[in-house]
N, C-alpha and C positions, 0 to 999 in steps of 0.2 A: 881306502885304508888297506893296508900290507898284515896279513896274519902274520905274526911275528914265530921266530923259529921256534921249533919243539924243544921244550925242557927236555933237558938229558934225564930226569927221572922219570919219563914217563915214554922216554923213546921204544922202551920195547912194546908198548900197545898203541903204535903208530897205525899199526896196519886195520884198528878200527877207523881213525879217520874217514868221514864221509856220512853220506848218507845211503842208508841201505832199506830195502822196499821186497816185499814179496807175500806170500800166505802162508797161513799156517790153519791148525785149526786147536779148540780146543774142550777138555770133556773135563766132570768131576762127579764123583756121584751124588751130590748137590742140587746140578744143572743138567740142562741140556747138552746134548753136546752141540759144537758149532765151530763155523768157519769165520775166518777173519781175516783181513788184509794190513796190514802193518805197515810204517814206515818209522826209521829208527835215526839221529844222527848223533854224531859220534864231532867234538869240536874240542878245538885248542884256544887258550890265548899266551901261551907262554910260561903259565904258570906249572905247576907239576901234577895236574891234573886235567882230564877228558870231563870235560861237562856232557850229559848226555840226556836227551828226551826222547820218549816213544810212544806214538800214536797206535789204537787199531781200531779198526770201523767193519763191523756184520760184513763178511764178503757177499751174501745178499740180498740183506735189508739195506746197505749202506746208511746203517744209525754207528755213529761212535758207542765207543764199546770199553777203552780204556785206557787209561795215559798213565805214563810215570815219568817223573823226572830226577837225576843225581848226578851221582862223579863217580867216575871211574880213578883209581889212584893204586901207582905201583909200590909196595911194602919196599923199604931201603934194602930188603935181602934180593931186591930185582926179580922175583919167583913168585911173589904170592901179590895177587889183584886183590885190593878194597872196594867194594861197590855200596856208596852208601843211595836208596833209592826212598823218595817220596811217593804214596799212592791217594790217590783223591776219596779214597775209600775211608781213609782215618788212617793208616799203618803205614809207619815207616820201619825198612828192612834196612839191615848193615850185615852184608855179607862178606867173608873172604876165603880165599883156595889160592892153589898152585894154577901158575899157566907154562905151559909147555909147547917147547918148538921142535917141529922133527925140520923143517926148513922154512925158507923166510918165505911161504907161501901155505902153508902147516901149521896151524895155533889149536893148542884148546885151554880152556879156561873152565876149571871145576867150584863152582862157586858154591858155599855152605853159611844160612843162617849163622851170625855169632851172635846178632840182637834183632826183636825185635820189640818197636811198641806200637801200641792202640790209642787210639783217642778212647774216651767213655763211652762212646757208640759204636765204635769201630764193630768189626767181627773178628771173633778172636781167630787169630792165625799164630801157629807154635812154632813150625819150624819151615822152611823152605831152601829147595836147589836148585841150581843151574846149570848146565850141562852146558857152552857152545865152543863150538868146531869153526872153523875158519879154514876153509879150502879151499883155494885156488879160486878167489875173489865169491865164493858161496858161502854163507853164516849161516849155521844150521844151531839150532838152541831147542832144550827142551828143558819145562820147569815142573817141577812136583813142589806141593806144600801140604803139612799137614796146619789143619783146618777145621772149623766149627764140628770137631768131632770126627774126623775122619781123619785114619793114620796117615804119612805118609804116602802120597796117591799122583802119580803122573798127573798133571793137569793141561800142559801147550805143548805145541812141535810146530817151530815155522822153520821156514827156507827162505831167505833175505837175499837178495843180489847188491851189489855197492851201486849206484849212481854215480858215484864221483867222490875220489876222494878232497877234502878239502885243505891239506897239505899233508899228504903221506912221506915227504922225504925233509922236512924241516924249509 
């Protein structure tokens, strides 16, 4: 089976395509703090949107640690990412922000809570960010959320390298 071309509305976040792998680590004052290994992929079917899931597992316990899955989707004004994202926790996040190119090797994408909800158990979570960088095939991401009582608070920082993309030019 042929992955069909890139929708033109969603050709400017091309350059996520693939799959992307590396560590990061992460703290809250909550938790411990800890390391993690990740892996992220980044997929098309034509339509105008990146479907997207991501794994991380203890960098070393090797126990899974956390998964989320959604879409990525470009706003018609071609500027501003939609990221709506599932967590197994009870919460789902629907984020959006500006993404900016200094060249076609150059992204960042500033992402900001516009909703979130809970399930009746969930933990409450108020608002959360995104931060990632895209340079010269390195995804560097950092996310803060405020949380069960605690403002605003850095919480991850990983560094992703691509494996391969799975159709980066259409």
């Amino acid at each position: 089976m042929t992955t069909p071309p890139i929708h033109p509305g969603i050709e400017p976040l091309a350059f996520l395509l693939g799959t992307w792998a590396g560590e990061g680590s992460g703290s809250y004052p909550t938790i411990e703090p800890f390391p993690y290994r990740e892996s992220i992929s980044f997929t098309q079917n034509g339509k105008p949107f990146l479907a997207y899931q991501q794994r991380t597992m203890h960098a070393t316990e090797h126990r899974p640690l956390h998964a989320e899955t959604g879409y990525w989707r470009l706003a018609p004004d071609g500027t501003t990412v939609e990221l709506v994202l599932a967590h197994p926790f009870g919460v789902v996040e629907v984020l959006s922000g500006p993404i900016t190119s200094n060249a076609e090797t150059h992204h960042r994408i500033e992402l900001t809570s516009a909703s979130l909800a809970g399930t009746p158990t969930a933990k409450e979570v108020r608002r959360t960010t995104r931060m990632i960088t895209i340079a010269d095939g390195v995804l560097t991401y950092d996310v803060a959320m405020e949380a069960v009582g605690v403002p605003l608070t850095h919480h991850l920082h990983a560094v992703l390298h691509c494996e391969g993309a799975t159709n980066p030019s259409g």
